[in-house]
C-alpha positions, -999 to 999 in steps of 0.1 A, spaced: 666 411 -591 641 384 -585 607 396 -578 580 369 -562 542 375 -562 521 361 -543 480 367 -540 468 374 -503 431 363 -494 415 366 -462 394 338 -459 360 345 -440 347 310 -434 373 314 -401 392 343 -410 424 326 -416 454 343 -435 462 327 -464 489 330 -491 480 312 -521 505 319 -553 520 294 -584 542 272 -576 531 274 -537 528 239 -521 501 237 -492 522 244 -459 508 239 -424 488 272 -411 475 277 -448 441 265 -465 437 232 -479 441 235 -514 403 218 -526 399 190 -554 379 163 -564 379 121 -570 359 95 -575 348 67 -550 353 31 -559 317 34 -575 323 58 -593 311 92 -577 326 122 -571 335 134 -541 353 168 -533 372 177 -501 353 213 -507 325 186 -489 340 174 -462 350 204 -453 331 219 -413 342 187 -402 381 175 -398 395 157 -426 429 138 -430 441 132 -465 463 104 -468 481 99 -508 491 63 -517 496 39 -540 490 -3 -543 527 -9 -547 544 18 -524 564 -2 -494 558 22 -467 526 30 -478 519 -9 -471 533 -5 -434 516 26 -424 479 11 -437 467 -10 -409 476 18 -383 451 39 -403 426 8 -410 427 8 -367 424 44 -365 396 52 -386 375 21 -371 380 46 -339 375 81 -353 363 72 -386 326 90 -370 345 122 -357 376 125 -388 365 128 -424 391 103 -438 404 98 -475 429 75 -489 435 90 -521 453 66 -550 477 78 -573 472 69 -610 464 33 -606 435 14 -621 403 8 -598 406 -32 -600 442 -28 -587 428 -6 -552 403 -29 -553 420 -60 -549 443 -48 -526 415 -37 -499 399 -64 -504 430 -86 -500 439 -64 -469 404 -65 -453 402 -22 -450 376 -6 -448 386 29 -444 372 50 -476 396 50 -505 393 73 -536 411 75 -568 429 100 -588 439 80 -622 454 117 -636 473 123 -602 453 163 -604 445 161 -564 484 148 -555 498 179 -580 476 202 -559 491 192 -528 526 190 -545 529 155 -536 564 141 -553 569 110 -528 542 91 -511 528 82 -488 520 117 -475 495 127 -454 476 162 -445 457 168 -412 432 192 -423 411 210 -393 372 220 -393 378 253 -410 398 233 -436 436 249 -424 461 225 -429 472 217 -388 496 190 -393 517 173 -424 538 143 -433 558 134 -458 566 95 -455 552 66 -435 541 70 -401 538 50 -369 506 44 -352 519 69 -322 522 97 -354 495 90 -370 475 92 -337 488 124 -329 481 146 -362 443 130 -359 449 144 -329 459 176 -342 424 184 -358 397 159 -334 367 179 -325 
């Protein structure tokens, strides 16, 4: 007989039903699991934050293919929401003069944040990337996906959360 346990929490900052229990990967309808990374400059900055205001989480890397195709549609979209959408392009475990470069060399400006350890991608139970989470006001996961995304997809889990 298997048994699973699981800890229920009501959540009062909205009152949203949560399961949260090992092993559990964040799943649409549940809260954002919270964590923290540092800016280009250094700082710290946690999603706990940005949350009150709708945030999409996108996980990449430098060298990722698909990663590389779905970039600009997010470069586009955040120079048109980027003042409504808390966005952050989280790297996975690569060096800051590698992200660097490549922004620089790509000309984005969307707000990128590293994670040399890979502790926030674990927390979301990221094992392929890109992978993105559209994360609403009262920080419940609305939308989620795994792979790249056209600008029509993209547009519609920003969508998803937009005030």
């Amino acid at each position: 007989m298997v048994v699973f346990l699981s800890l229920v929490v009501l959540v009062t900052s909205g009152g949203v039903l949560a399961s949260v229990g090992k092993g559990t990967s964040p799943r649409i309808g549940f809260r954002a699991p919270v964590f923290t990374v540092k800016d280009l400059a250094g700082q710290e900055v946690s999603l706990a934050e940005q949350m009150g205001q709708p945030v999409f989480i996108n996980f990449f890397a430098t060298w990722c293919t698909f990663c590389r195709v779905e970039m600009p549609y997010i470069q586009t979209l955040y120079e048109e929401l980027g003042d409504e959408i808390s966005f952050m392009i989280i790297d996975l475990r690569e060096s800051k003069e590698t992200v660097e470069a490549f922004f620089e060399a790509h000309k984005l400006t969307v707000p990128v944040y590293l994670d040399p350890t890979g502790t926030s991608g674990a927390r979301y139970g990221v094992r392929g990337i890109p992978a993105s989470y559209f994360i609403d006001t009262h920080g419940v996961i609305q939308d989620m996906v795994i792979g790249a995304m056209s600008e029509e997809r993209l547009r519609q889990g920003l969508e998803s959360i937009a005030p």
